[in-house]
BALO-657304 format. One record per atom (N, C-alpha, C): x, y, z. Coordinates in steps of 0.05 Angstrom, whole numbers, plus 5000, padded with zeros to 4 digits. Each point is the difference from the previous one (the first is absolute). Example, Ala and Ser with C-alpha at 12.3 -4.5 7.8 and 13.67 -1.06 7.14 Angstrom:
BEGIN
526448865156/498250245000/501850245000/499350214986/501650245001/498550225014/
***
This chain:
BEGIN
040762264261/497149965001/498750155023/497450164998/499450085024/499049825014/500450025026/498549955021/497349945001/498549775007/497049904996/499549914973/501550014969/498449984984/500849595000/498149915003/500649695000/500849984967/501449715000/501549974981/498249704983/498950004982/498749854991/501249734986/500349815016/501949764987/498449894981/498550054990/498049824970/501750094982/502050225009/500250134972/503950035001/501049805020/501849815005/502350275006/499050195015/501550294997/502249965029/502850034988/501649945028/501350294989/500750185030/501050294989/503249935001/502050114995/503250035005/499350165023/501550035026/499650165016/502950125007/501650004983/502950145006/500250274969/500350345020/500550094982/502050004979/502449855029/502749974981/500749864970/497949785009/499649794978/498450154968/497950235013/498149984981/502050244981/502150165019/501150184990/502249924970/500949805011/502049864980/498649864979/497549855017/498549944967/500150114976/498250295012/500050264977/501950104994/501250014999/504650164994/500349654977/499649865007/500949754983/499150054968/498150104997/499550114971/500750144997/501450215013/499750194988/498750244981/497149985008/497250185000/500750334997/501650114995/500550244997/499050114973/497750154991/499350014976/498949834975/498949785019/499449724982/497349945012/498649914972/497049985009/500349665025/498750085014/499949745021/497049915005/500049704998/496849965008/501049695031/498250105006/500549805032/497949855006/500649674995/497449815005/498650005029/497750045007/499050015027/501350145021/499150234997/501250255016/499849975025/497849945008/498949975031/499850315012/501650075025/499350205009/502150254989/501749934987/502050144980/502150035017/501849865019/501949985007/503950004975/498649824992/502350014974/498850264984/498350005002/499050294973/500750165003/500250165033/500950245006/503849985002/500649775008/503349954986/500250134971/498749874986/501650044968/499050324988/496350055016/500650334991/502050175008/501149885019/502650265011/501349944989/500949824974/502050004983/498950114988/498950094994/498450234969/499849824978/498349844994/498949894972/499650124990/499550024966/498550054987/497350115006/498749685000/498149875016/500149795011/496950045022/499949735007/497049895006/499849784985/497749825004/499449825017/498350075023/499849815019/497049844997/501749734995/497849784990/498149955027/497849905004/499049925024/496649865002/500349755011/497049954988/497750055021/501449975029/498650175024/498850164999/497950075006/498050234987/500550205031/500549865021/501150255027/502750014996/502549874994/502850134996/499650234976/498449864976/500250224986/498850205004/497950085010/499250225016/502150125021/501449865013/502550095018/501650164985/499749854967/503450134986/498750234991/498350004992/498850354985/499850175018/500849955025/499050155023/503050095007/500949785003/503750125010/500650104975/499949904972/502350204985/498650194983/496950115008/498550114977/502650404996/501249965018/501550284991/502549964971/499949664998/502050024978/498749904972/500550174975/499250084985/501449684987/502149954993/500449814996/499449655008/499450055017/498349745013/497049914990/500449894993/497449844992/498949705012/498150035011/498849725015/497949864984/499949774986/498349784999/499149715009/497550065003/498749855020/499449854987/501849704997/499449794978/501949805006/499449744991/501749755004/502449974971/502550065014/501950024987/499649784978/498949835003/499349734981/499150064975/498750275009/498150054975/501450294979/501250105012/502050254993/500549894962/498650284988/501449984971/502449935001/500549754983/502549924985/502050274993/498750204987/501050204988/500650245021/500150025013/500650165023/502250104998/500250285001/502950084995/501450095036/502249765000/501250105026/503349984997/502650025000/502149935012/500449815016/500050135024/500149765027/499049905015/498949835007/498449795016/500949935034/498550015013/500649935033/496849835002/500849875037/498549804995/501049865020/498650025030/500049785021/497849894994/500249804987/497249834988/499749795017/497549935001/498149855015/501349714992/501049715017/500549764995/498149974975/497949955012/498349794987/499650004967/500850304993/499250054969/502450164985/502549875016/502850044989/500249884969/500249864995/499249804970/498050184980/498050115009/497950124982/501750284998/501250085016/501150264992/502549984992/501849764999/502749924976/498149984968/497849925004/498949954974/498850314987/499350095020/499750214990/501550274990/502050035018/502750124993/500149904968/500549814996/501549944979/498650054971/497350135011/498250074973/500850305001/501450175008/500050255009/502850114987/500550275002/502150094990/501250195015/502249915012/501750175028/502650024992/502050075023/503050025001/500449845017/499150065022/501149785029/497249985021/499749825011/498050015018/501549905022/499950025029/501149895026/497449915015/499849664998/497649955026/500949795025/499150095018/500449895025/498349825003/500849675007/497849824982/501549725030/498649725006/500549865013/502349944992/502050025021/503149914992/501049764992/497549805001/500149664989/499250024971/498950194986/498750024978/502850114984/500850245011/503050064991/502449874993/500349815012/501149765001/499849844977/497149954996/499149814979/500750104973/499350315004/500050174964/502449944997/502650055020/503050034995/501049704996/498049735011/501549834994/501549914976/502949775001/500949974985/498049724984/500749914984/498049694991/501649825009/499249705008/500249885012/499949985031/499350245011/499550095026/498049855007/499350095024/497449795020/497950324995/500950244998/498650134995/499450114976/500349964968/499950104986/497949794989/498550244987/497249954982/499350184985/497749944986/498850164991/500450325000/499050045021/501050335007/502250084990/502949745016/502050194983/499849994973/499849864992/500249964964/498650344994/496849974999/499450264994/501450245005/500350025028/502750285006/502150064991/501149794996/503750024988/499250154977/497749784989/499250094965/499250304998/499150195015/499350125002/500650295010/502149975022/500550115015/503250075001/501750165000/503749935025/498650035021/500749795018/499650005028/502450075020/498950245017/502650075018/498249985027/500649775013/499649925029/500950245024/499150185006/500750135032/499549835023/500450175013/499450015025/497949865019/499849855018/497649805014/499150235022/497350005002/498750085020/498649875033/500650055013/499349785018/497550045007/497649785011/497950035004/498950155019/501050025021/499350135023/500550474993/500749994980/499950304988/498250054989/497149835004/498150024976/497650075024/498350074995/496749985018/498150014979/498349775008/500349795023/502349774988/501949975019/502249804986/499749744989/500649894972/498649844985/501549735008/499949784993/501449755012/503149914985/500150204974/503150024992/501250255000/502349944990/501550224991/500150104983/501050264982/499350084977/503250024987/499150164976/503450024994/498750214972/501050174992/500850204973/500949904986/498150024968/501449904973/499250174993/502250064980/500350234979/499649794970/498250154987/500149854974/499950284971/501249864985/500750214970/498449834976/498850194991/498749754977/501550004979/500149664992/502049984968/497450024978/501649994979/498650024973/498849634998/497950024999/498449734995/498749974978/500150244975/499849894971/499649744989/502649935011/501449694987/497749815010/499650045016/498349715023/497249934982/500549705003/497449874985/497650065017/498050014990/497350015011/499449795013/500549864994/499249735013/501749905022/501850235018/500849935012/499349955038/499350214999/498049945032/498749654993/498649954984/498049744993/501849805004/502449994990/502849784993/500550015034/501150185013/501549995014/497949915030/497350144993/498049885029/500049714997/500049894972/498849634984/503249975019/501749994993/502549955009/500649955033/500050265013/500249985023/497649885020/498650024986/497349835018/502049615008/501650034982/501249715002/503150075011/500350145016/503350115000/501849694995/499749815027/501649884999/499549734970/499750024991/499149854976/502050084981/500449814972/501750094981/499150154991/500550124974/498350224975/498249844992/501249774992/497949904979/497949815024/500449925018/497349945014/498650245011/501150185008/498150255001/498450144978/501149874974/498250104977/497049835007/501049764991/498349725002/498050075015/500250035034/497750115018/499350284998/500250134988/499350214986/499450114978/498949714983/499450074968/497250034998/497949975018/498150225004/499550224999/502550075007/498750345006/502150074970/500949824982/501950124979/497649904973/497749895013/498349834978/500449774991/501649765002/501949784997/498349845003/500649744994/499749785007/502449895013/500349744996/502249865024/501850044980/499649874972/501349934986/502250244985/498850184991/499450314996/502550075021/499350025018/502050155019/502149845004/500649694992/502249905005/501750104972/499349994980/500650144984/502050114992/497650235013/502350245012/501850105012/499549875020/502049935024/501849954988/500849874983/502949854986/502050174988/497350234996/502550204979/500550205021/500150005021/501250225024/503149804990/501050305006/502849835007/501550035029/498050075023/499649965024/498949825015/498449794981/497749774999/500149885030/503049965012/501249795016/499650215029/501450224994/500050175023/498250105018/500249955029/498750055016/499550395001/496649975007/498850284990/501950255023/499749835024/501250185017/503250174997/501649834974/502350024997/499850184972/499050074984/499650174985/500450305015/501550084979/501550284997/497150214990/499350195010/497950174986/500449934963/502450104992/500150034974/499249694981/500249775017/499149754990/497249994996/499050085018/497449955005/499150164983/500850334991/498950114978/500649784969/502049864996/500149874977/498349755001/498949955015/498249855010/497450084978/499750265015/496650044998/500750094968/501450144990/499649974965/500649804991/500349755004/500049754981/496849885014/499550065025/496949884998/498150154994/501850294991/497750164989/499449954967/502749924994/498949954969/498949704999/500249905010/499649745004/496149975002/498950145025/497950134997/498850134974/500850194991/499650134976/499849784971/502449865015/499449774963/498049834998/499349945028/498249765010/497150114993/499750375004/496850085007/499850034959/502250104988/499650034971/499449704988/501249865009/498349704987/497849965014/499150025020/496949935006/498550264986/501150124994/498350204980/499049904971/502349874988/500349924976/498149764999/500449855031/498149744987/496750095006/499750265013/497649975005/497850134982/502250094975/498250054973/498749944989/
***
């Protein structure tokens, strides 16, 4: 980063401040001739790493309207580089990239697993709060496993690297970090209704299935009665939510998805 440019924490920006570190980041994909897009570039420290691997290309995301001015300025001699000045949040679905990088901001770690997962890559590597890493990798029945993991496993192979320590960062943030590498699986199979199932669900972790349906047959359209129901035909009914295996929890959400579905075609029928 140069010298004087203040670093704007609204916009939750902590730099890596070790080249060694940033060098091995970029070598970890392996970027040699592969289109690359990089979430929140900042002052292009990792950027100028991976162009000396020779990409294809590379897309440097950025919603800073002065970094991104910084980046057209440092790499306007490479023809392959391309800078947009936009909130990765918002980035076409359809975007054609390969590989993904990404010291992403705490706070909107979650919005960009969700978003990844609308997208079409090979590998992405992000450098993300090392407690959050933890949680995606947990096993079930853990003190840390939720939500998150469920979606990730489902979504993702997860290969855990390397921890970063806080004090390598400026301005140094109050944890530590750590590198996940994630590969996206084929999610064809996955019910629709499964984000809906699995938030109704874990909003109750320590609860059984079938009382986490129960306090959650609101948001499924239910009544009390309705959702006890249903509850009966899980054949998880008994099991505590936190102890569910990702792949349970997907058999979960297609029996309350048809279950849903049979329920909304008869209030159709009677309301003829």
């Amino acid at each position: 980063m140069q010298k004087g440019k203040p670093i704007e924490k609204k916009l939750s920006q902590n730099f890596l401040n070790s080249p060694e570190i940033l060098q091995e980041e970029a070598e970890l994909l392996s970027p040699q001739g592969e289109d690359v897009l990089e979430i929140g570039a900042g002052d292009g420290r990792l950027s100028s790493k991976i162009i000396a691997l020779s990409p294809k290309s590379l897309t440097l995301v950025e919603i800073d309207e002065k970094w991104a001015t910084l980046l057209q300025k440092k790499f306007r001699k490479f023809e392959n580089v391309r800078i947009l000045q936009q909130d990765f949040l918002e980035l076409d679905n359809n975007f054609k990239t390969s590989l993904i990088y990404g010291n992403i901001p705490y706070h909107i770690t979650s919005k960009i697993l969700l978003k990844l997962a609308k997208m079409k890559f090979t590998s992405t590597l992000l450098l993300m709060q090392k407690e959050v890493v933890q949680r995606i990798c947990s096993d079930p029945a853990t003190s840390n496993y939720g939500r998150i993991s469920v979606f990730c496993q489902l979504h993702y192979t997860l290969n855990p690297l390397f921890e970063v320590p806080r004090n390598l960062f400026e301005p140094p943030p109050k944890v530590d970090s750590q590198f996940l590498q994630l590969v996206p699986k084929s999610t064809s199979k996955l019910p629709k209704n499964l984000e809906e199932t699995s938030s109704a669900l874990f909003s109750h972790r320590l609860a059984s299935v079938q009382n986490a349906i129960l306090h959650s047959r609101k948001q499924f359209g239910w009544d009390k009665e309705q959702a006890r129901q249903v509850a009966k035909t899980i054949k998880f009914a008994d099991k505590k939510v936190f102890m569910l295996t990702p792949d349970e929890v997907v058999s979960i959400a297609r029996v309350l998805g048809e279950k849903k579905d049979w329920a909304n075609k008869k209030q159709n029928r009677l309301s003829k």
